[in-house]
C-alpha positions in Angstrom: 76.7 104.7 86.4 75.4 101.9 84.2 73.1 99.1 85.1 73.9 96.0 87.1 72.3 94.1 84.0 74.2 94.9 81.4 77.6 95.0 83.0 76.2 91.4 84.3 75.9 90.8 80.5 78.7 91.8 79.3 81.2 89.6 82.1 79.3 86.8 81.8 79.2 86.5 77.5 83.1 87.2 78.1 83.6 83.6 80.1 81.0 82.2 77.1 83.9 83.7 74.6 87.1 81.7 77.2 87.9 84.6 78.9 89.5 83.6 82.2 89.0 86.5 83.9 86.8 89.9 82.5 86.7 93.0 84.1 84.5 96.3 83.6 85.6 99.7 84.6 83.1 103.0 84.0 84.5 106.0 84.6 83.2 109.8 84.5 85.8 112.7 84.8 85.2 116.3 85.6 88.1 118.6 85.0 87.8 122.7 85.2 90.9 124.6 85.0 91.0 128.6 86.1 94.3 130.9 85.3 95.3 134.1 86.2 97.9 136.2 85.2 99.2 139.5 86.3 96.0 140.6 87.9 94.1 139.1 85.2 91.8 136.3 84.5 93.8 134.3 81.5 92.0 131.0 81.6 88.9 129.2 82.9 87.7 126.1 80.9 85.9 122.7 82.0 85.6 119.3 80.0 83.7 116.3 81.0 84.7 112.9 79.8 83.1 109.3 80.2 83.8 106.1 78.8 84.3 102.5 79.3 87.3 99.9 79.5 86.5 95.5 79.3 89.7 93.8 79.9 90.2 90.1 79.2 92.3 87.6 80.7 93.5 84.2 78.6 95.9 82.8 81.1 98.3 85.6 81.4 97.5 87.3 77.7 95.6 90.5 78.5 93.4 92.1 76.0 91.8 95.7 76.3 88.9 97.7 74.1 87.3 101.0 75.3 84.5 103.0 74.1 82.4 105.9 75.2 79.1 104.3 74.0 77.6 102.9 77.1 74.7 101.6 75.7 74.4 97.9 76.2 75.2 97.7 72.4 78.1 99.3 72.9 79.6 97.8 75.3 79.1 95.0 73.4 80.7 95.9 70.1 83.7 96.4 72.6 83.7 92.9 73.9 83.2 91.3 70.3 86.0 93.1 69.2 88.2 91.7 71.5 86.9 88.3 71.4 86.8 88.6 67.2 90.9 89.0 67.9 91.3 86.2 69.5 89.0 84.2 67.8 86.8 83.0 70.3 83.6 84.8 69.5 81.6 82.0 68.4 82.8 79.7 71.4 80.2 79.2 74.1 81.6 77.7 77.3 79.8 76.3 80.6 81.1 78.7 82.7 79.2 82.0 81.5 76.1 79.7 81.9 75.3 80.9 85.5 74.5 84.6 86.7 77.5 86.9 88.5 76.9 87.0 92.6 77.9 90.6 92.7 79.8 91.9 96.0 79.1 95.5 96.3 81.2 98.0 98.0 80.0 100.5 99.7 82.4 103.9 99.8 83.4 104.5 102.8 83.6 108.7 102.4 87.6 108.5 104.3 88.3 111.0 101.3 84.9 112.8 101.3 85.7 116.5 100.6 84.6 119.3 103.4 83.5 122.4 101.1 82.0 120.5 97.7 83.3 121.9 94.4 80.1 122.9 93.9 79.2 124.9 97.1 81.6 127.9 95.6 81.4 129.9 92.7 83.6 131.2 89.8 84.2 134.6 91.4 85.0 132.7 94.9 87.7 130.7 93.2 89.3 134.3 90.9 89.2 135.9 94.1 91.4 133.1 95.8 94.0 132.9 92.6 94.5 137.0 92.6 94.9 136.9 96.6 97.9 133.9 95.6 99.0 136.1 92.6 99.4 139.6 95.2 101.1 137.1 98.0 103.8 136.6 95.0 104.2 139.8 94.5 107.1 140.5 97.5 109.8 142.5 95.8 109.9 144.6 92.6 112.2 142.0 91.1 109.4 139.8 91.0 108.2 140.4 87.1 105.6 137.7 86.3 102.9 135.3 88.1 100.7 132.5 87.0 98.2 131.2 89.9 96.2 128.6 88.7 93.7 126.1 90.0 92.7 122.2 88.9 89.7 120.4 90.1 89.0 116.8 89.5 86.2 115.1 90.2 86.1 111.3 89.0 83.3 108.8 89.5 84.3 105.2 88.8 83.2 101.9 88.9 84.4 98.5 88.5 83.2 95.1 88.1 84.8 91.9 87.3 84.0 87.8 86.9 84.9 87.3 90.5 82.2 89.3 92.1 83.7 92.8 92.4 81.4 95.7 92.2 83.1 98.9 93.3 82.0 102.6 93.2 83.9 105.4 94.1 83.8 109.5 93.9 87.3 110.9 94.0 87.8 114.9 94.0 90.9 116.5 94.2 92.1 119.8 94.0 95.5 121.7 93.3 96.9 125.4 93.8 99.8 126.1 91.5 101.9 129.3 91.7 104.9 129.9 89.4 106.7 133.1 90.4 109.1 134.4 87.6 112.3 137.0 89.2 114.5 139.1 86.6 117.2 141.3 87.8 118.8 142.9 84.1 119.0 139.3 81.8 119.4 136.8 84.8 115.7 135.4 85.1 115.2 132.6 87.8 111.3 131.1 88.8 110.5 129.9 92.0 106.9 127.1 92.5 104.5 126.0 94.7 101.9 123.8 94.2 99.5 122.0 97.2 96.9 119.5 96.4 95.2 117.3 97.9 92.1 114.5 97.7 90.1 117.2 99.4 87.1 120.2 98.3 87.5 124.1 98.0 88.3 123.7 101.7 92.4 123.5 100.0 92.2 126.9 100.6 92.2 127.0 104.1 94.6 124.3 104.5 97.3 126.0 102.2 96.4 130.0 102.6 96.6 131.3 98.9 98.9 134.7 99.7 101.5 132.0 101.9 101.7 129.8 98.6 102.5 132.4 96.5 104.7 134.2 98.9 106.6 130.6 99.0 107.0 130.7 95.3 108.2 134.5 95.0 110.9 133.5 97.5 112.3 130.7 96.0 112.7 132.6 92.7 114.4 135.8 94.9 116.3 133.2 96.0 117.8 131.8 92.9 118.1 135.0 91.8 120.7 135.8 94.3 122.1 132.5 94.5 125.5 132.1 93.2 126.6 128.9 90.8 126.8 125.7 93.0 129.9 123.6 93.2 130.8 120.2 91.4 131.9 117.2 93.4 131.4 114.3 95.6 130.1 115.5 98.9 127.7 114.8 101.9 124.3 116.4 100.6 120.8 117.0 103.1 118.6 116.4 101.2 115.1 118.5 102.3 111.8 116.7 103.1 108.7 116.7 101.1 109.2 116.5 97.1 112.8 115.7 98.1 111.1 112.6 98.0 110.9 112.3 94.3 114.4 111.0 94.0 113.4 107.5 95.8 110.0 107.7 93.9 111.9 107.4 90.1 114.9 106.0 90.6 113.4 103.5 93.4 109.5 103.1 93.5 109.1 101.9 90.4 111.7 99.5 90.2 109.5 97.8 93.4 106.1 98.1 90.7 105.8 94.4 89.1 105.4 96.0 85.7 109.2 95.9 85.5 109.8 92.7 88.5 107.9 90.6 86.2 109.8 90.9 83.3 113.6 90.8 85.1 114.0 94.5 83.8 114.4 96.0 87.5 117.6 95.3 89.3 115.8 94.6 92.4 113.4 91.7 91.0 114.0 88.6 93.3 115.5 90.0 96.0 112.8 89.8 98.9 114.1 89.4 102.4 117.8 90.8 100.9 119.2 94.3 102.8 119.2 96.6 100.1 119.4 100.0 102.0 120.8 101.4 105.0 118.8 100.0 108.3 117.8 103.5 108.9 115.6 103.4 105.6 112.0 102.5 105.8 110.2 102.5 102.4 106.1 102.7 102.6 103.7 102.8 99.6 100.3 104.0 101.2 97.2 104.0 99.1 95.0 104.9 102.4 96.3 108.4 104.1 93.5 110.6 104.6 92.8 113.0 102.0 96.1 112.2 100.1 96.8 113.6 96.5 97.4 109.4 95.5 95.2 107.9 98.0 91.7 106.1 96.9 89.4 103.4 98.7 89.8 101.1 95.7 92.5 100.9 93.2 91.5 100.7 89.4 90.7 97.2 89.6 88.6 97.6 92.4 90.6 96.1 95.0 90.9 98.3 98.9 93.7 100.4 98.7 96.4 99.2 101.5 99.6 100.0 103.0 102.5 98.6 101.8 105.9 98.4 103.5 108.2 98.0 100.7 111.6 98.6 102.9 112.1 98.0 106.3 114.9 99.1 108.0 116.5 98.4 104.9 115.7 94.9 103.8 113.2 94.7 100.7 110.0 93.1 102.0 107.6 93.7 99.3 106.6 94.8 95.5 103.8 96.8 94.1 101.4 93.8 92.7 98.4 94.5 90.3 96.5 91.5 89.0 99.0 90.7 85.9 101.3 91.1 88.4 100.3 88.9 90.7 99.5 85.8 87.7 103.3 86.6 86.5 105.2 86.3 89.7 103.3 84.9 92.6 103.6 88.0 94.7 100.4 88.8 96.8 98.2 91.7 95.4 98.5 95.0 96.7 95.4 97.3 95.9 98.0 98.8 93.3 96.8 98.7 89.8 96.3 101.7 88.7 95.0 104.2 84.8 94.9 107.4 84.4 91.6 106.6 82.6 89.2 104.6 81.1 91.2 104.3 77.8 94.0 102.6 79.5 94.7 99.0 81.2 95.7 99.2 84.4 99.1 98.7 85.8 101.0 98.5 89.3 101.7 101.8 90.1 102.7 104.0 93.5 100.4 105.8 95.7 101.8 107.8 98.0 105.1 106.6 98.3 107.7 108.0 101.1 110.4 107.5 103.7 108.9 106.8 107.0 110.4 109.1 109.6 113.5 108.4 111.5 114.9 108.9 115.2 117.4 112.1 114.3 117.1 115.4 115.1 117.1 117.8 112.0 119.6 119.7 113.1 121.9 116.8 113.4 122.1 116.5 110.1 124.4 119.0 109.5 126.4 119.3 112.3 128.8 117.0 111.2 129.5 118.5 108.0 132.0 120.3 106.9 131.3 121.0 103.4 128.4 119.8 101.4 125.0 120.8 99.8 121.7 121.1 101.3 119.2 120.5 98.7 116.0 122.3 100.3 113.8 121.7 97.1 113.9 119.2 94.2 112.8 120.3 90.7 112.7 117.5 87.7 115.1 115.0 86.3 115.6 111.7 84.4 116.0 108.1 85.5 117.1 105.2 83.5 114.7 102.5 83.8 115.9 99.1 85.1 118.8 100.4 86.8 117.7 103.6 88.7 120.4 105.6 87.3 119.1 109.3 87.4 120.1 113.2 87.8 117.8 115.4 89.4 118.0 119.3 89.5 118.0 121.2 92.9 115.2 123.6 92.7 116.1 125.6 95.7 120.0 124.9 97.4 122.5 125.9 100.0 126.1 125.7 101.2 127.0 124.0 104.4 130.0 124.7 105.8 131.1 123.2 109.9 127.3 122.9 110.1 126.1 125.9 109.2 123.9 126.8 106.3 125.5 129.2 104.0 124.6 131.1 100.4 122.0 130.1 98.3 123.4 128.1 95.1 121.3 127.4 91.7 122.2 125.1 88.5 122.8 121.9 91.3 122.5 118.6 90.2 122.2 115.3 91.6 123.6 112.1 89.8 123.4 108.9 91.1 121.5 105.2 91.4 118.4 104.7 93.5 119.7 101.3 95.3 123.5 102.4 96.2 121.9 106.3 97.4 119.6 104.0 99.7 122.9 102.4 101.0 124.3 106.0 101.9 121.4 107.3 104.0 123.0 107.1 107.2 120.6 109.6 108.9 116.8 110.3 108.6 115.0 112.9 110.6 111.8 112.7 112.8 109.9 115.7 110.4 108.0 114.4 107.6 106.0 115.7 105.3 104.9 115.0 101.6 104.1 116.3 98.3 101.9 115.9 95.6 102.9 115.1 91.5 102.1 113.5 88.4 103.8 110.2 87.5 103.8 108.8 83.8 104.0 105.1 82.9 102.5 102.3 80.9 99.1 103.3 82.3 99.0 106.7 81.8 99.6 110.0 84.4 98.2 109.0 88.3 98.5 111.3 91.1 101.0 110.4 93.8 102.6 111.8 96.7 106.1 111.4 97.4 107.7 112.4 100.3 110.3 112.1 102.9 112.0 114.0 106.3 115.2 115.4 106.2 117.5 113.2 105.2 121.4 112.9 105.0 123.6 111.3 102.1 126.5 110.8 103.3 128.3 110.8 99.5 126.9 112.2 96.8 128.0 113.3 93.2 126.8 116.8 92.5 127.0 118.3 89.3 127.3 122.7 89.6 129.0 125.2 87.1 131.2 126.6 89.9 
């Protein structure tokens, strides 16, 4: 993506200017976008983006440029810039004297796609967004439905003063399906939306008709689904983006973004039980084909696992390179940008709750009245604390055990470290789900995920 001389050039008249520590990081993004709605195409646009990010390290003072001029002169400009603000351009120190003894990585392919993005044609892709769009359409009360498809293809590289030199070609793909129910003036949607770090093979892993058949009954659902109740009850809460509670209102108070700076309430508390012993908390940058996993993270470290709870006791953070210079903690293959016009940051992967040694079923069978919340929607967290209230996308009754009506408008209030305390069940299923999670560094895909698992108190917020 650009040549081994000028990058050379570039790290090495950073240590001339002080620099501690300089990093380069190339990137080349490939985003197309196809829409269709009610039988018709709506939408089918492509961009192409490319550009360049040189971080500098002074101690533990971090300064970033970017530019999308990779010509040697440009990169230049970039690193002048940043030395010109901290007033060390003209300084000319021993150790940029030498040449850079680059390590190169070689890909490994663990996330290699099956069918290429470019093995298929538009009409092959329409084709498999009407066939998701028809799927959806199950019952007359169905009114509306979007099918869309993203593809993302991103070729990255990054080199630093320390020898790294790593390449990498990520493609993912997602199917989304928003199904929209209206019976007179109540209107309720229903969504489903698989991706994965895979090819056009997506299709055949999640069947277009099944995903929008998935999404039409969730909105039939709701639309039937009387008010839920308010309260403090037991709650099931279902697998998959279930997991998305423990992702906001947990995950990132484990990243060292906030543990460095005191602003998470679980900084400096390694080896402490903060969770129920059936909880095991994983942050795993390596699963196959995942929508968050990559061979290298954005500083060009190997992606890792990372058991961050186990069996309730914390055991580790999330550790990017600032990170690791602030607090100590050992790097985890976790710094992470949405681009190359942001620094990186320690971010999650794919994050989840390993399975457990209870029977689904179980669960409930002990319940006399509480919620079952099948799917999650959105919400808000407060950072630093992990306060946060979540909406039930898709929810249920259960009374003595059983499952009962459907129930809409449900939502979930509580804090990410005293919820851990109240698991006091976790299923053997598992599965997760794909999203997009915002912080200092931009949007990253991530997974979250989960099995079944049971709260045994749980504030719920209804209009019943």
């Amino acid at each position: 993506m650009l040549p081994t001389a000028g990058v050379e050039g570039v790290l090495a008249r950073a240590l001339k200017g002080g620099a501690d520590f300089a990093e380069v990081y190339a990137e080349r993004s490939r985003k197309r976008r196809m829409s269709v709605r009610s039988g018709r195409l709506e939408e089918a646009i492509s961009g192409l983006d490319y550009g360049v990010g040189i971080r500098l390290f002074f101690g533990t003072e971090v300064v970033y440029a970017y530019t999308n001029d990779l010509t040697e002169a440009g990169l230049q400009e970039a690193l002048e810039t940043l030395l010109r603000a901290k007033g060390t351009l003209g300084k000319v120190d021993a150790r940029g004297q030498g040449g850079l003894d680059f390590r190169r990585r070689a890909p490994q392919g663990l996330h290699t796609p099956k069918v290429p993005l470019g093995e298929k044609d538009k009409r092959f892709r329409l084709e498999r967004l009407l066939e998701a769009e028809a799927g959806a359409r199950l019952a007359p009360e169905i009114k509306e439905v979007e099918a869309s498809l993203l593809e993302w293809e991103q070729e990255v590289l990054i080199a630093n003063t320390e020898g790294t030199w790593a390449e990498e070609k990520r493609v993912r793909t997602r199917l989304y399906v928003l199904a929209v129910a209206q019976d007179g003036a109540e209107v309720q949607t229903g969504m489903s939306a698989p991706g994965k770090s895979v090819g056009l093979e997506l299709f055949g892993l999640y069947p277009p008709k099944e995903v929008g058949a998935k999404a039409a009954r969730q909105a039939l659902t709701n639309l039937r689904a009387k008010p839920a109740p308010a309260g403090t009850m037991p709650v099931v809460v279902g697998p998959g983006f279930g997991g998305v509670i423990f992702h906001e209102a947990l995950g990132h108070l484990l990243e060292t973004t906030s543990v460095a700076k005191k602003a998470s309430v679980l900084a400096d508390r390694l080896g402490e039980a903060i969770a129920s012993p059936v909880v095991t908390y994983i942050d795993d940058g390596t699963l196959p084909h995942a929508w968050g996993s990559s061979e290298v993270d954005d500083e060009g470290r190997p992606t890792e696992r990372t058991v961050l709870i186990e069996k309730g006791v914390l055991r580790a953070y999330m550790v990017d390179r600032l990170g690791h210079l602030l607090t100590g903690y050992p790097l985890t293959g976790s710094g992470r940008r949405q681009d190359y016009t942001y620094a990186p940051t320690s971010r999650m992967r794919n994050t989840f709750l390993a399975p457990g040694e209870s029977e689904v079923e179980d669960l409930f069978s002990g319940i006399e009245f509480g919620l079952y919340a099948k799917e999650m929607g959105g919400g808000q967290v407060k950072p630093g604390s992990g306060e946060y209230n979540f909406a039930v996308q898709e929810g249920y009754i259960i009374r003595k055990g059983r499952l009962e009506e459907p129930v809409r408008g449900a939502m979930l209030v509580g804090k990410g470290p005293e919820t851990l305390k109240r698991v006091v069940a976790v299923a053997k299923d598992w599965e997760n789900a794909p999203g997009m999670c915002g912080s200092l560094s931009g949007a990253v895909p991530v997974e979250v995920g989960q099995p079944h698992i049971l709260v045994s108190e749980l504030v719920v917020g209804g209009r019943a």
